[in-house]
C-alpha positions in Angstrom: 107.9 60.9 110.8 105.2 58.1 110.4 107.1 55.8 113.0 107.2 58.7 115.4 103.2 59.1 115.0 102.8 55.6 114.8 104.7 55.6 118.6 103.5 58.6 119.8 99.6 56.9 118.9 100.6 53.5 120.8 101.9 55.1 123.7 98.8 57.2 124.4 96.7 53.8 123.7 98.6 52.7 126.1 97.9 55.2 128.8 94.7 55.3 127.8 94.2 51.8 128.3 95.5 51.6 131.6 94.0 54.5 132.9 90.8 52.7 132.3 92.5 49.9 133.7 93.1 51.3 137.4 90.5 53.2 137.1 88.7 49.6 137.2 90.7 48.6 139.9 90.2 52.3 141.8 86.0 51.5 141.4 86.6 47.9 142.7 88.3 49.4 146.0 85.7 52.0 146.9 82.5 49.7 145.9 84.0 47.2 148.4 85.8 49.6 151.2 82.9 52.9 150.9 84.4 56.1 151.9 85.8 56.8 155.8 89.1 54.9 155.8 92.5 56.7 156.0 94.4 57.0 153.1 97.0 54.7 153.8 93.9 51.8 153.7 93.3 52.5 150.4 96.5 52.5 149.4 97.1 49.5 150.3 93.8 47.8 149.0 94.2 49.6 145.5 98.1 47.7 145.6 96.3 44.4 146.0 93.6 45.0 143.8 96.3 46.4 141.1 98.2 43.4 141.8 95.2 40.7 141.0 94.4 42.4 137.9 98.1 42.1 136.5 98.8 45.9 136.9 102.8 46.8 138.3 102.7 49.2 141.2 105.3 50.9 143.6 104.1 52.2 146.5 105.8 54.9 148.1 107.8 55.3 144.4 111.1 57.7 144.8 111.0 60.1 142.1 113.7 62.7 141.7 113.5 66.0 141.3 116.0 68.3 138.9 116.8 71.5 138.5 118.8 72.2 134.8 120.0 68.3 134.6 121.0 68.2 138.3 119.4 66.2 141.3 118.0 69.0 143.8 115.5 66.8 146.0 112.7 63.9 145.3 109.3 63.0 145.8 107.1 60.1 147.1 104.4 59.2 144.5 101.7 57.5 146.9 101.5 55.0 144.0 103.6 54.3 140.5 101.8 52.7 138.3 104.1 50.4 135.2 106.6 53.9 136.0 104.1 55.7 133.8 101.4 56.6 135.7 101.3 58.4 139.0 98.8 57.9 141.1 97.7 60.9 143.9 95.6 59.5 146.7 94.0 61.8 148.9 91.1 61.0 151.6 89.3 64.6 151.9 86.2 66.3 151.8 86.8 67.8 148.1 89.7 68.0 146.0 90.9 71.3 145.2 93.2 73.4 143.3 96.3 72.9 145.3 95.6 68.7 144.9 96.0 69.5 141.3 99.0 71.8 141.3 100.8 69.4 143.2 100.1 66.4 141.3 101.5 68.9 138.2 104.0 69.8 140.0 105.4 66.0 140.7 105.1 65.7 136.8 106.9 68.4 135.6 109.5 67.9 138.1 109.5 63.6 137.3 109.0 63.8 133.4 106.2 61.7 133.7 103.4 62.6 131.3 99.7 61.3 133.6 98.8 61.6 137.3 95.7 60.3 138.7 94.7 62.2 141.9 91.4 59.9 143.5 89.6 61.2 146.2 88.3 58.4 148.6 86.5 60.3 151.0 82.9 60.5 149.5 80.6 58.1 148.7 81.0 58.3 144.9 85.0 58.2 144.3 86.1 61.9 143.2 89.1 61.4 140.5 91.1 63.8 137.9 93.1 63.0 135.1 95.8 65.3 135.2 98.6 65.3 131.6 101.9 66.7 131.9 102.5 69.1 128.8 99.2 71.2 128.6 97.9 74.7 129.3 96.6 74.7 132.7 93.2 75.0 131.6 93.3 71.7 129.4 94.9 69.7 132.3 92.4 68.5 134.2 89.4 65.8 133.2 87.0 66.1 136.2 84.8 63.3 136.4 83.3 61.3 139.3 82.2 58.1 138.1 81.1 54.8 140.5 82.3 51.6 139.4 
């Protein structure tokens, strides 16, 4: 039981620490870019930025979806970060509900356990933390932070 703890603690130190990680490089993008580009511009800019810090991304990642152990479609994450960490880019005026649901959605049906869905499209860059596994109400971790 202590080894399972004692893994179960590391890995979320670990996804805590990258989280803070591209959240780092997510700051770096928007202080540079500022809000008004299409999403596809950030993309690209958070890849490099995610690349010059050390950090392992897929853009574009394939993810499949099943349905009781069997392949029934996939998914696109915009960006997958170290293949733990999801990233949800959007470029709108505020996120909303159905942003969330569908970054929970591509969790549930991946496995994976953290999405990040970032909002470039305001000044100051709009971002969620979003955990695979808990009641909908303890999800989400709105904050909007500059870098």
């Amino acid at each position: 039981m202590e080894g399972t703890q004692r893994l179960a603690t590391d890995e979320h130190g670990y996804l805590d620490s990258l989280t803070e990680r591209v959240l780092a490089a997510v700051f770096e993008v928007s202080n540079i870019l500022g809000a008004g580009f299409l999403e596809k511009v950030y993309a690209r800019a958070l890849l490099r930025e995610l690349a010059l810090r050390g950090i392992r991304a897929t853009a574009q990642a394939s993810l499949a979806v099943t349905y009781k152990s069997h392949p029934v479609g996939e998914y696109f994450a915009d960006i997958l970060v170290e293949g733990v960490l999801v990233i949800e880019l959007k470029c709108v005026e505020r996120l909303a509900n159905e942003h969330v649901a569908q970054c929970i959605n591509y969790l549930r049906a991946s496995g994976l356990g953290l999405c990040l869905l970032i909002n470039f499209q305001r000044p100051k860059v709009e971002w969620r933390r979003i955990i695979n596994g808990f009641q909908p109400h303890d999800r989400i971790e709105n904050t909007s932070i500059v870098g």
